[in-house]
C-alpha positions in Angstrom: -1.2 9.2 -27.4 2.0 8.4 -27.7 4.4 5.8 -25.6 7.5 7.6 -25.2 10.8 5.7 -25.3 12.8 6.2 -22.3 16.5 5.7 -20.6 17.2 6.0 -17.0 20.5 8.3 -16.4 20.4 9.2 -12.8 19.1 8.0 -9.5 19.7 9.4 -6.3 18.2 7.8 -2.7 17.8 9.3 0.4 16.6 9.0 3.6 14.8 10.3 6.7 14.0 9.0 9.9 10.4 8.1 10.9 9.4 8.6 14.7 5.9 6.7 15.8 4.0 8.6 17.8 2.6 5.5 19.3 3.8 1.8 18.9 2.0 -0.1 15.8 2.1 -3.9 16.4 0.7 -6.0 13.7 1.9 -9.8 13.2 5.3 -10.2 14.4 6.5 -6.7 15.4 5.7 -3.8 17.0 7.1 -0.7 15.6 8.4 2.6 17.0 10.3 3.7 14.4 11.8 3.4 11.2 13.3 4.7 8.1 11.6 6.1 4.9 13.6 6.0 1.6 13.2 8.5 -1.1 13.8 8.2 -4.7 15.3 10.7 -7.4 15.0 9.7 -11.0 16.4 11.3 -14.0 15.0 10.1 -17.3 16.1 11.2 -20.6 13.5 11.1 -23.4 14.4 10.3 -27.1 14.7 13.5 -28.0 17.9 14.6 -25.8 15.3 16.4 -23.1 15.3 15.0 -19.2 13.2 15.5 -16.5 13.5 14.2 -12.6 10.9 12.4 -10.9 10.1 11.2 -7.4 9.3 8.3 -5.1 8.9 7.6 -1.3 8.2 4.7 0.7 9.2 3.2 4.3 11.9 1.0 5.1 9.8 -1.8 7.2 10.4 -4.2 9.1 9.2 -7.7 9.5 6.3 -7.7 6.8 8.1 -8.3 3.4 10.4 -11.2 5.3 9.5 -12.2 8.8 12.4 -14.2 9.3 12.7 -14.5 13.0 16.9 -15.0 12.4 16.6 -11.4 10.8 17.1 -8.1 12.9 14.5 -5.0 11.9 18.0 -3.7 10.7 18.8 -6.8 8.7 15.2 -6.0 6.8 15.7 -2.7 6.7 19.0 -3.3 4.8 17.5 -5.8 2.5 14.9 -3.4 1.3 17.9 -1.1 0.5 19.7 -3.4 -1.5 16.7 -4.5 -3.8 16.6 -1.3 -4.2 19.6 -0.2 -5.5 19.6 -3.7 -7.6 16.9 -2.2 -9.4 18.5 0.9 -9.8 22.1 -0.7 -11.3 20.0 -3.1 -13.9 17.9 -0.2 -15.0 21.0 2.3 -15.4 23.0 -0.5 -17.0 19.8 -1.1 -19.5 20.9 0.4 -23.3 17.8 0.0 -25.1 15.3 3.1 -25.2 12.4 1.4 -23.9 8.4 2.4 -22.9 8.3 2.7 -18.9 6.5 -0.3 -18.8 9.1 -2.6 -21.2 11.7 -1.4 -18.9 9.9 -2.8 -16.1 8.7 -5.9 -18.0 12.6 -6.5 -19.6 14.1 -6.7 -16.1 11.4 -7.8 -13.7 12.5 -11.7 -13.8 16.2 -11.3 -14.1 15.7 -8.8 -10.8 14.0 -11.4 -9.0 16.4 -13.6 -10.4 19.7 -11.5 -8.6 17.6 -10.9 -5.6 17.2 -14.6 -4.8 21.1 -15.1 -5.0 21.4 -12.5 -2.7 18.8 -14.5 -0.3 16.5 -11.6 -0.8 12.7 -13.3 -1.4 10.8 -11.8 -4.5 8.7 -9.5 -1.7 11.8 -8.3 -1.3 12.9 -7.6 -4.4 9.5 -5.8 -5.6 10.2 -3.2 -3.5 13.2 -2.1 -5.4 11.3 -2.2 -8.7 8.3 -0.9 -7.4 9.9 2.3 -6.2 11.8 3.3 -9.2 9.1 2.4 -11.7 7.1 5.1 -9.6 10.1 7.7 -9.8 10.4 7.0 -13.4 6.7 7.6 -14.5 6.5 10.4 -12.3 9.4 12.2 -14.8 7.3 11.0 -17.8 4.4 12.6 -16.0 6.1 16.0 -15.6 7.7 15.8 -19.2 4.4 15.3 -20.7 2.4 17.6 -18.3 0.0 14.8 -17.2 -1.3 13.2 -14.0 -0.7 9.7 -13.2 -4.6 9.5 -13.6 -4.7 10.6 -17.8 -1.2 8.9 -18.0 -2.5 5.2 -17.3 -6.2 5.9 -19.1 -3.8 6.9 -22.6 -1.7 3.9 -21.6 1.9 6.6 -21.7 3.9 4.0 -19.8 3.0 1.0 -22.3 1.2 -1.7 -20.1 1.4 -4.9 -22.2 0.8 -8.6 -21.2 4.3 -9.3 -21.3 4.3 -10.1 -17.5 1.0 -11.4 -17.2 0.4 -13.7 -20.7 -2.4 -15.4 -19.0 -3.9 -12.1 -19.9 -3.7 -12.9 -23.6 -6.1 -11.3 -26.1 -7.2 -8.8 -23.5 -6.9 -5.3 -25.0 -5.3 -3.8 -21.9 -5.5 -0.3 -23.3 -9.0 -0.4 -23.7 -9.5 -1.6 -20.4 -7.2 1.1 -18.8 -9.5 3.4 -20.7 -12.3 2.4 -18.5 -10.5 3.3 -15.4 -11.5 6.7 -13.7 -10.1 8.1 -10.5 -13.1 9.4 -7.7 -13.4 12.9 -5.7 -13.1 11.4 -2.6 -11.9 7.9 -1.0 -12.9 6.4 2.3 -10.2 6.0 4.8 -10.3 2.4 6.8 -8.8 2.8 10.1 -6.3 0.4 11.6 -7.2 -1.1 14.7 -3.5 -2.7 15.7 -3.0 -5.1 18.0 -1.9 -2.7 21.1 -3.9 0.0 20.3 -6.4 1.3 22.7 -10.0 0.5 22.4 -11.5 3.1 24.5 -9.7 6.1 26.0 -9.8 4.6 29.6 -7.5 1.7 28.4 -4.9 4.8 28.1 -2.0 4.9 31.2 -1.0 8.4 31.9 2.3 7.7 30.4 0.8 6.4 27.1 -1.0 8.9 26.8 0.9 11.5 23.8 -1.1 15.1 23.8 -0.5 16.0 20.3 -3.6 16.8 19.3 -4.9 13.8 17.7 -6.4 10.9 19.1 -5.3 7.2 20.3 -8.1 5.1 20.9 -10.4 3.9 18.6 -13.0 5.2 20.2 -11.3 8.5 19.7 -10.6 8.3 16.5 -13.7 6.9 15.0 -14.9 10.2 16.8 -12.4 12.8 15.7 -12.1 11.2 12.0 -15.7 10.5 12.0 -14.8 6.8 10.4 -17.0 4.5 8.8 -14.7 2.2 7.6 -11.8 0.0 9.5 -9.6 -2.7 9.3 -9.4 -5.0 12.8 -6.1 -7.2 13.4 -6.2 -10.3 14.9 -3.2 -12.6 16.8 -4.2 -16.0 16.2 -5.0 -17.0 19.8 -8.9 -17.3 18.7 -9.9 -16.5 22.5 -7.9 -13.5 22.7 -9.1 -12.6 19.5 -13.1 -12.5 20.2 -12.3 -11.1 23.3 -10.7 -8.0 21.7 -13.4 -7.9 18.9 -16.3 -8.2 21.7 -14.7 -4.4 23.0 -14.2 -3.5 19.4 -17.8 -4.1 18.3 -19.3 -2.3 21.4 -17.5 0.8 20.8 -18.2 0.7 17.0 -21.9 -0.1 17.8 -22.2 2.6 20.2 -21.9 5.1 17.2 -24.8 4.4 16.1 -23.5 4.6 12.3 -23.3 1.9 9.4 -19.4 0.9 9.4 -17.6 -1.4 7.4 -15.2 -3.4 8.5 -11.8 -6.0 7.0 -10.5 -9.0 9.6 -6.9 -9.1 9.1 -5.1 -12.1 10.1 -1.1 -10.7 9.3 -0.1 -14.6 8.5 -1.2 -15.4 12.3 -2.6 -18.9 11.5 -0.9 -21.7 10.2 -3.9 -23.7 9.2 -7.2 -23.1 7.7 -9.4 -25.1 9.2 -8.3 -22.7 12.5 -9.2 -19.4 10.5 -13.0 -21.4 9.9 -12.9 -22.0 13.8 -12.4 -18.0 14.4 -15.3 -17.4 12.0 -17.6 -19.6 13.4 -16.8 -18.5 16.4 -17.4 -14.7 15.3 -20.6 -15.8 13.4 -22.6 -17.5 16.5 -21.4 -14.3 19.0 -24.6 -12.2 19.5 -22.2 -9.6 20.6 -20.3 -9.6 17.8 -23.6 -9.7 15.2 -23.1 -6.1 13.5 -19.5 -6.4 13.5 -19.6 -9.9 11.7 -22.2 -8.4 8.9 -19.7 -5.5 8.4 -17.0 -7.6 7.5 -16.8 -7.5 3.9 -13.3 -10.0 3.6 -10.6 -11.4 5.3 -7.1 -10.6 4.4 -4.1 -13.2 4.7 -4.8 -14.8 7.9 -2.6 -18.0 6.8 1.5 -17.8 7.1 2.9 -17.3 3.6 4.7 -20.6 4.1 1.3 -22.6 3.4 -1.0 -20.1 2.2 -0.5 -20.9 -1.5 -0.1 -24.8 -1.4 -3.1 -25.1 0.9 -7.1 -25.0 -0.5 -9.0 -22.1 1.7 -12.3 -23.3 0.4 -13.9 -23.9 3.5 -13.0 -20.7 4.9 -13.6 -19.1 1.5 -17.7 -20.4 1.8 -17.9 -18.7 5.1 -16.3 -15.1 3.4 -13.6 -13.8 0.6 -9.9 -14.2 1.4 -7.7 -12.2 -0.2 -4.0 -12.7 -0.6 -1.4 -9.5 1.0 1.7 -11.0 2.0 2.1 -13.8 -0.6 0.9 -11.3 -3.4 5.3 -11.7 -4.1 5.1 -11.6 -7.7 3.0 -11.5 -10.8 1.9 -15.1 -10.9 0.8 -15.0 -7.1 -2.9 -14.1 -7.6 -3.3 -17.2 -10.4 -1.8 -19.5 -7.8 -4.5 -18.0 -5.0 -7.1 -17.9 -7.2 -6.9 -21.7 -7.8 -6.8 -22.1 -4.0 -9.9 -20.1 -3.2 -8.9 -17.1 -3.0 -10.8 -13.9 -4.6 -9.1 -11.2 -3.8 -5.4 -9.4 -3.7 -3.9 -6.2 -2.1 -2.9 -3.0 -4.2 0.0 -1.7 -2.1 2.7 0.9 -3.8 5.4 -1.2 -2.5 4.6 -4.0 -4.4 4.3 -2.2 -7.7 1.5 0.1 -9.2 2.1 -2.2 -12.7 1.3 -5.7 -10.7 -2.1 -3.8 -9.3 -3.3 -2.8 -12.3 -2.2 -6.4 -14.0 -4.2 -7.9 -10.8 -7.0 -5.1 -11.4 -7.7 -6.3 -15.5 -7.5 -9.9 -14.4 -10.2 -9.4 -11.8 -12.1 -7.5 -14.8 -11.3 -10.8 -17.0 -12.3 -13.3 -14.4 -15.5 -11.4 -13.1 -16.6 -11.6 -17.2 -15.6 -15.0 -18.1 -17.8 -16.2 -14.6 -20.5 -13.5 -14.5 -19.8 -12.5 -11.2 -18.3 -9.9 -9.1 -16.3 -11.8 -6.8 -12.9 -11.4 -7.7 -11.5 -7.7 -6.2 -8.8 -5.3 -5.2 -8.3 -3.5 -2.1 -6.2 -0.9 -1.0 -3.8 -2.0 2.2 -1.5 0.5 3.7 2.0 -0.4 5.3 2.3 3.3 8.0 2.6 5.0 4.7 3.7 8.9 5.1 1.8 11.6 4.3 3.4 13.3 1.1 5.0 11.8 -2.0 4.2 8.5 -0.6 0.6 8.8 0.6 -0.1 10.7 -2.6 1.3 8.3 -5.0 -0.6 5.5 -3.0 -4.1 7.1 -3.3 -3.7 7.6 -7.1 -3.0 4.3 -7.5 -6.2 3.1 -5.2 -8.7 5.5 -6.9 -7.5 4.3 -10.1 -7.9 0.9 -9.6 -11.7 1.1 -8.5 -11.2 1.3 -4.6 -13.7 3.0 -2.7 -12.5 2.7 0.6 -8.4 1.7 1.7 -6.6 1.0 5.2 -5.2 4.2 6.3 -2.9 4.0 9.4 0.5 6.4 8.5 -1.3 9.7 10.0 -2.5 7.7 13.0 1.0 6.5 13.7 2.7 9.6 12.8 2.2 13.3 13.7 1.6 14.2 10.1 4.4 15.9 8.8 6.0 17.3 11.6 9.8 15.5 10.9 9.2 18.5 8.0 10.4 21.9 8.3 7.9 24.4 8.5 8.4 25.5 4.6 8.4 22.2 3.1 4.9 21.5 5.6 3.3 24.7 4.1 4.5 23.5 0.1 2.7 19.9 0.9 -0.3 22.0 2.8 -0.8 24.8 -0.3 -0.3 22.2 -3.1 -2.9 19.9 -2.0 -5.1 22.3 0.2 -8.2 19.9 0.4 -5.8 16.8 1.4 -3.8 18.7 4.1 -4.6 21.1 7.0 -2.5 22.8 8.9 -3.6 21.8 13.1 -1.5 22.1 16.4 1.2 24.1 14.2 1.8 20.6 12.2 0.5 19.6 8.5 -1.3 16.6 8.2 -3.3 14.3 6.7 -6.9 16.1 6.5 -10.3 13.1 6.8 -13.5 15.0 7.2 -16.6 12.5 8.1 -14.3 9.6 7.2 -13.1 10.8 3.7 -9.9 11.9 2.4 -11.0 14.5 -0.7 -8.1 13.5 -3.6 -9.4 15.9 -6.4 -5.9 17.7 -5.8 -4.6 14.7 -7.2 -5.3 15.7 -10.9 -2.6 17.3 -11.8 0.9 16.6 -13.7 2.8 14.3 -12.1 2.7 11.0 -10.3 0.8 13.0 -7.1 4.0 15.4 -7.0 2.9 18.8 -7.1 5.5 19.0 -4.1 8.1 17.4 -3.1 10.7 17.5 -0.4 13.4 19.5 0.6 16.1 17.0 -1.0 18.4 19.3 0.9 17.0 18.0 4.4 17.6 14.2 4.3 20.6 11.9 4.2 21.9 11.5 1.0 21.8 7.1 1.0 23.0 6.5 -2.6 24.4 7.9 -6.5 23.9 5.9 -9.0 24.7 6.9 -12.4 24.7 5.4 -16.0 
């Protein structure tokens, strides 16, 4: 198929506030609300035709720079303006260029202008990382493809040009190979103030929505058999916490797989080992420590890539999340022990397919399976946001990813009731309608994604444009 040559003529942002239904603490900061930017993208093709395309993603605080000098409004504000960097250097670009060469032609330089600005390339991969999404999502619709026969034909152009250490690797070919499943597992987020059991709810934390708060709850009501447990870095408080976790998830009397997530908690390694140990030796804690299948970026970003994890990495895989800030993050990590990275949307669906052929590469070259993907979530929203995420995390081979936006959020009940019932009848299997509000829809632990297959970058609705804040214009 053919690579179409593209020019970005039009964005739009918007935004829309995001309520919690409870507070989500994970490493430095626990949220209660926040802002979720939207993206709308008008591409013109070479010949004359345009189409628009969409984007979502939240605003968050405290995760792409934890800066204690920064407000949550300072970070919210340094989001916006990498985004709408990204936005003037692709508008100002006069070349008709594959999706993917525009990406590839300005992803330095835009790192580059976010650093003057004090913005840290974490930062600045949210800007891209949005658009990039908008803009495929047009080519999508002007093509009539999904996302999923759009990356196997290669339509955006994927080249090594960000990642040369892939060199002699037919990256078509291997994007060929890649194949979406039916269904996907959802891992539940156990955060850091959430409620273990239902007793550990106060009457006045209690919400009555309808959905559950506890873990115990949910593992119930979702019927979970995957999840993702934070810890705090105080390694007492920490097995103490895991001890109630592991007698609740034991008490189901099901399989379960689990992730440790350490949110940049400890500063050295040799303290992450102690923790381990510690959870190894624990009878308690037996089942729980044989579900755990990695550990994800328990070491502050400050260290984490100048600092060898091989002593922890012979007790389990590490991957890398927060200091996966550019393309050449996962070579560092990999040198330093690491075997895995996170796929999240707002770091870029191009870097996680990049990371997703090295791991290919590397697994071939050793004859081994060790180096992997996973799919992390940062509270995204059900909609243009969750379903652009979950075609990116089928794609990429995941099986299972760490779902926590439905449990922090009443579905979508900031919608209006018409834009709920367009979400609810274009994906019918993904959403339900329940307690008069559309959400998110797991059934024995499982999110069904078949709806996903169909033109567009998981857009076969969108929002009501009409019901947000207008942020931003930007034209050519």
């Amino acid at each position: 198929m053919n690579q179409p040559t593209i020019r970005l003529k039009e964005v739009a942002l918007y935004e829309r506030d995001v309520v919690l239904r409870q507070p989500f603490k994970f490493g430095v900061i626990t949220l209660r609300q926040c802002p979720q930017v939207f993206v709308r993208a008008r591409v013109e093709f070479a010949d004359g035709t345009a189409e628009w395309g969409s984007a979502a993603e939240m605003l968050l605080p405290k995760w792409f720079d934890k800066d204690p000098a920064l407000t949550n409004d300072d970070n919210v504000d340094q989001l916006r303006r990498a985004l709408v960097f990204a936005c003037e250097a692709y508008l100002a670009e006069e070349r008709s260029l594959t999706p993917f060469g525009l990406h590839a032609a300005h992803d330095r330089a835009h790192i580059e202008r976010c650093g003057t600005e004090k913005l840290n390339p974490l930062v600045a991969s949210f800007g891209n990382a949005l658009l990039d999404r908008a803009v495929l999502d047009a080519v999508c619709h002007h093509l009539g493809l999904s996302f999923f026969a759009a990356i196997q034909a290669n339509v955006p152009g994927i080249t090594n040009a960000t990642a040369p250490d892939l060199a002699g690797m037919d990256i078509g070919a291997f994007l060929a190979l890649l194949n979406p499943q039916a269904a996907i597992a959802a891992r539940h987020t156990v955060g850091l103030v959430d409620a273990i059991e239902d007793k550990d709810l106060g009457k006045k934390d209690r919400v009555n929505d309808g959905l559950p708060q506890s873990l115990e709850a949910c593992a119930k009501f979702y019927g979970c058999t995957h999840y993702k447990l934070k810890v705090c870095g105080n390694i007492d408080g920490d097995l103490d916490r895991l001890r109630r976790i592991a007698g609740v998830l034991d008490r189901l009397g099901r399989p379960y797989v689990s992730t440790l997530d350490g949110n940049e908690q400890y500063k050295k390694v040799e303290d992450v080992v102690a923790l381990w140990e510690r959870i190894a030796a624990e009878p308690a804690l037996k089942k729980l420590a044989a579900s755990i299948v990695f550990i994800e970026q328990p070491i502050t970003r400050a260290v984490a890539l100048s600092t060898s994890i091989e002593p922890l990495a012979r007790c389990k895989d590490v991957e890398i999340d927060e200091s996966d800030a550019e393309m050449g993050s996962f070579l560092e990590a990999r040198r330093l022990g690491y075997a895995g990275v996170s796929s999240k949307s707002c770091k870029g669906f191009y870097r996680s397919l990049l990371n997703t052929a090295r791991c290919a590469k590397w697994n071939a070259e050793e004859k081994t399976g060790r180096y992997f993907m996973s799919g992390e979530d940062l509270v995204v929203q059900a909609g243009v946001a969750l379903q652009q995420d979950l075609c990116l995390a089928t794609l990429i081979g995941c099986t299972h990813l760490e779902r926590n936006g439905h449990h922090y959020v009443n579905g979508l009940a900031a919608y209006s009731p018409d834009e709920q019932e367009a979400f609810r009848a274009a994906y019918p299997d993904m959403y339900h309608r329940q307690d008069g509000v559309v959400r998110l829809r797991i059934r024995e632990g499982l999110i069904d994604i078949r709806g996903l297959d169909k033109p567009g970058y998981g857009t076969s609705a969108v929002p009501d444009w009409n019901s947000m804040t207008p942020a931003k214009a930007l034209k050519r």
